[in-house]
N, C-alpha and C positions, 0 to 999 in steps of 0.2 A: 665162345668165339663168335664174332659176328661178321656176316659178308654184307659187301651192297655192292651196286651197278650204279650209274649215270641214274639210269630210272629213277632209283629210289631215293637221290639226292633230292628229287622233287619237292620244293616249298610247299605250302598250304596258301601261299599268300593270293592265290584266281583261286582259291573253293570259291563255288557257289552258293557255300552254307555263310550262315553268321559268324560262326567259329570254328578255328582250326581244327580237322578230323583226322584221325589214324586209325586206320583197318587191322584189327591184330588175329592171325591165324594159328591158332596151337594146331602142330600135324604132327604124326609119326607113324612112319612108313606109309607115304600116301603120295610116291613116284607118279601112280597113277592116273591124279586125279589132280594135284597144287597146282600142275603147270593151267591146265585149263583155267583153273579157280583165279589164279593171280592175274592170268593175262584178261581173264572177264572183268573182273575188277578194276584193271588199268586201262583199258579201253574205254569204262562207262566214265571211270572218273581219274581221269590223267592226274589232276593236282594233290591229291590225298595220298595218305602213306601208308604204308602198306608193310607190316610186320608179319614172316611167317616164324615161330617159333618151334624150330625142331626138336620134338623129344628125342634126341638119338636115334635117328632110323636106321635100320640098316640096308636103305634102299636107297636111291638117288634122291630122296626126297629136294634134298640142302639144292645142289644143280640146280635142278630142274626149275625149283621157289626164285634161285639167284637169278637162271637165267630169263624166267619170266619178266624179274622187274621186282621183287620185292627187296626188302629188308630184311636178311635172313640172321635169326639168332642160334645159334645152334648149342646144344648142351653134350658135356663129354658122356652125360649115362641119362639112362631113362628115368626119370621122376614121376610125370603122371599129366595129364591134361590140364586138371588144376593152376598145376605150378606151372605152366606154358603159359595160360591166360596171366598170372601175376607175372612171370618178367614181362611179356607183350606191356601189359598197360605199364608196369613202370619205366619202361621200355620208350613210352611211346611218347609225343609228343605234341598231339591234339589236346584241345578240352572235352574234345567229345570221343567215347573210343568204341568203335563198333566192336563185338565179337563175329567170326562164321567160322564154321566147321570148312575145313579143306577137302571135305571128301562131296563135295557138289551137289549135294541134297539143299545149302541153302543158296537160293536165289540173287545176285547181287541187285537184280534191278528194285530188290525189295529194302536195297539199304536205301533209296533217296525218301520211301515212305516213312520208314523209322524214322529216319531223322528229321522230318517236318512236325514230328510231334513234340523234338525236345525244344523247351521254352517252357511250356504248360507242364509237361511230366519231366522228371529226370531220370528215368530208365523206361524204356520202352524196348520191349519183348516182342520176338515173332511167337504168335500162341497157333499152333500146330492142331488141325482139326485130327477127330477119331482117325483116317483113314491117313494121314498123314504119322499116325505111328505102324511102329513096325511090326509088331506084332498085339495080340490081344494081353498076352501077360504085360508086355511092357506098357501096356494102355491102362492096366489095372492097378501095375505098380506106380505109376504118374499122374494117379487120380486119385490114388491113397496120399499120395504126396500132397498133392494138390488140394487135399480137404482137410488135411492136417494144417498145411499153409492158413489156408485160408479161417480155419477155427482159430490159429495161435496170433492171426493179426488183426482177424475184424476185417478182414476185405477178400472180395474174390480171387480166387488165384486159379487163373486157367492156364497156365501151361510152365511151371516150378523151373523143369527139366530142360525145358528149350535152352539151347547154348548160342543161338542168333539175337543178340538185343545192342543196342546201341544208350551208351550212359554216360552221366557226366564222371571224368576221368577223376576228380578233386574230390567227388564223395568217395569212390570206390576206394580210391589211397586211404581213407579214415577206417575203411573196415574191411581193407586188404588181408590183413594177419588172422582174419575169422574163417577167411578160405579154405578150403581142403586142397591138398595135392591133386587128388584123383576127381572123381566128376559129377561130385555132390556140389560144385563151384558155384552152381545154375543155381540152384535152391535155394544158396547159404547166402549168396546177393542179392537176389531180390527179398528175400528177406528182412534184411539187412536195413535196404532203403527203408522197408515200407517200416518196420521196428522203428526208425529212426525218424519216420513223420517226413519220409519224401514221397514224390508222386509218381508212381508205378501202370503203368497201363498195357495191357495185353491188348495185341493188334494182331489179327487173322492173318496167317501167309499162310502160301501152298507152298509145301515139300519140294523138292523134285525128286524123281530117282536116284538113288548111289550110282553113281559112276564107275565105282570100284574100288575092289578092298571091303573087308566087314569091320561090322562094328564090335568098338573095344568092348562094347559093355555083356554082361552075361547076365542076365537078370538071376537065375538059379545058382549058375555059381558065386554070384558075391550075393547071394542072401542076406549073407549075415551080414557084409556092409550095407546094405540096406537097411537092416534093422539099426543098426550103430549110427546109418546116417540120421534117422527118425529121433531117436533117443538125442543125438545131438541136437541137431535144430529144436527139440523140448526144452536143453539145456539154457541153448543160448535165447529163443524168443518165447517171450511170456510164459513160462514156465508153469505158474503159480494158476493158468488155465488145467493144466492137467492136472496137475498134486490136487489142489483143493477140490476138485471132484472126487478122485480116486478116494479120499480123505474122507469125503462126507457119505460116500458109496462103504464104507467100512462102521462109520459111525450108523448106521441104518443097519447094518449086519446086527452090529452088536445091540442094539435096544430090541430087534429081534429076536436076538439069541437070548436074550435078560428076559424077556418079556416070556418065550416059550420054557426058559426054564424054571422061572416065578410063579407059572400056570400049573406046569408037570410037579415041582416038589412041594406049590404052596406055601412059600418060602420067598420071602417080596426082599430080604436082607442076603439072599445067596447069591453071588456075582459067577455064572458058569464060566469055564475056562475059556470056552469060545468066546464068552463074551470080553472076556479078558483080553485075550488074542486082538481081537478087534477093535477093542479100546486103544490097545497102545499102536498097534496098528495106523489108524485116524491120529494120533498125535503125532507119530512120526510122522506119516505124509504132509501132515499142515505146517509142523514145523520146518521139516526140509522144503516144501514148496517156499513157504515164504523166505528162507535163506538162500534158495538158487533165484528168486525174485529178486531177491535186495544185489545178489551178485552180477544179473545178467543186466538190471537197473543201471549200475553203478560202469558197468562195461560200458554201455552205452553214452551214460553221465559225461563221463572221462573224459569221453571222443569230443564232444562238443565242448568244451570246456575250452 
């Protein structure tokens, strides 16, 4: 179901920008904090459009979004953050579509920087310094992130996890359905671009304070989707970076294991079990690496086609 106001009939046709923008805000339950967020928003930049996507709160969120001045889409049950950000941009009707968090940690005055970068880059991230995470675990797990990013594309990745970036609306539709519901969304898109040979840049913003309400995320309680997130982003970007190592890390086991057991029975014709293990080991890895290559190759293929 969706609401709007006078407000959010607002054109795009006086932006200030080269092309049409839409502001899209995934919230749930963040009564709190949307109405500041939206009305800051609307005061810096009256002509721009302004989408809040309610996960189903069960707090005034929808009101509060409506009465500020946005575009409120509201869902009848909770899905996940993820999927806020995918109706938002299909939703929306910019070429350019900013993402922020509703709960006022991100800065609006930092949307008019993003977006003087796009032209040269086509998504462009706030990358979030050490002290601007919340905690030291969360800093360890979005650096493990971040170095995995960065090994699986060949380019730096300072900040995977940041949920404030501004991008072009027309690439993200080509690899909308790679998204996760929940809030691995950050990682799986910029990914995405830079996999796909677009131009990605991380730009320095400061935090602010939460304003109120905590955050969805649990780092020890979704472990294991952390782990699940990892393993996917392998799946889907360059794959064949991880298998053919693990692959050749096994094939060195086993001429080890041939070699010390050739030495111990004197025996250059007896294959030990270990070494065995490790043999088929090293084929399985190279050959599934190169089958999830030619698969996540061919995903991407498609898209351009």
């Amino acid at each position: 179901m969706e609401r709007t106001t006078l407000a959010s009939a607002l054109t795009t046709t006086s932006s200030p920008f080269p092309w049409t923008v839409s502001i899209v805000i995934p919230a749930f339950n963040e009564a709190a904090t949307i109405g500041g967020v939206v009305h800051e928003v609307r005061t810096r930049y009256p002509e721009l459009e302004i989408i809040v996507v309610d996960d189903h709160s069960a707090d005034a969120t929808v009101e509060i979004a409506t009465a500020a001045g946005a575009r409120v889409i509201t869902r009848p049950y909770n899905i996940g953050n993820g999927a806020g950000v995918k109706t938002g941009v299909r939703a929306a009707t910019g070429e350019i579509v900013i993402i922020m968090d509703g709960d006022g940690q991100h800065n609006p005055a930092d949307i008019e920087r993003l977006l003087s970068y796009i032209g040269d880059y086509d998504m462009v991230i706030g990358a979030r310094s050490r002290s601007g995470q919340e905690n030291w675990l969360r800093w360890l797990g979005n650096s493990a992130l971040n170095g995995l990013g960065s090994y699986l594309t060949g380019m730096e990745m300072q900040d995977l996890t940041s949920g404030f970036r501004a991008f072009r609306r027309s690439i993200l539709l080509d690899y909308i359905h790679l998204l996760p519901n929940q809030f691995s969304w950050p990682t799986t898109s910029a990914l995405a671009f830079a996999k796909a040979g677009y131009h990605v840049r991380f730009e320095p913003i400061a935090m602010q304070r939460r304003q109120g309400g905590r955050s969805k995320q649990k780092l020890l309680k979704n472990g294991f989707k952390f782990t699940i997130i990892i393993l996917r982003i392998i799946s889907l970007f360059n794959p064949i970076r991880v298998f053919i190592p693990v692959s050749g890390f096994f094939f060195v086991l086993c001429i080890i294991s041939y070699v010390l057991g050739a030495l111990n029975d004197n025996n250059w014709l007896h294959l030990p079990p270990t070494a065995l293990f490790c043999l088929i080991a090293t084929m399985f890895f190279f050959c599934f690496g190169l089958l999830a290559e030619t698969i996540a190759a061919l995903r991407f293929e498609r898209i351009r086609q």
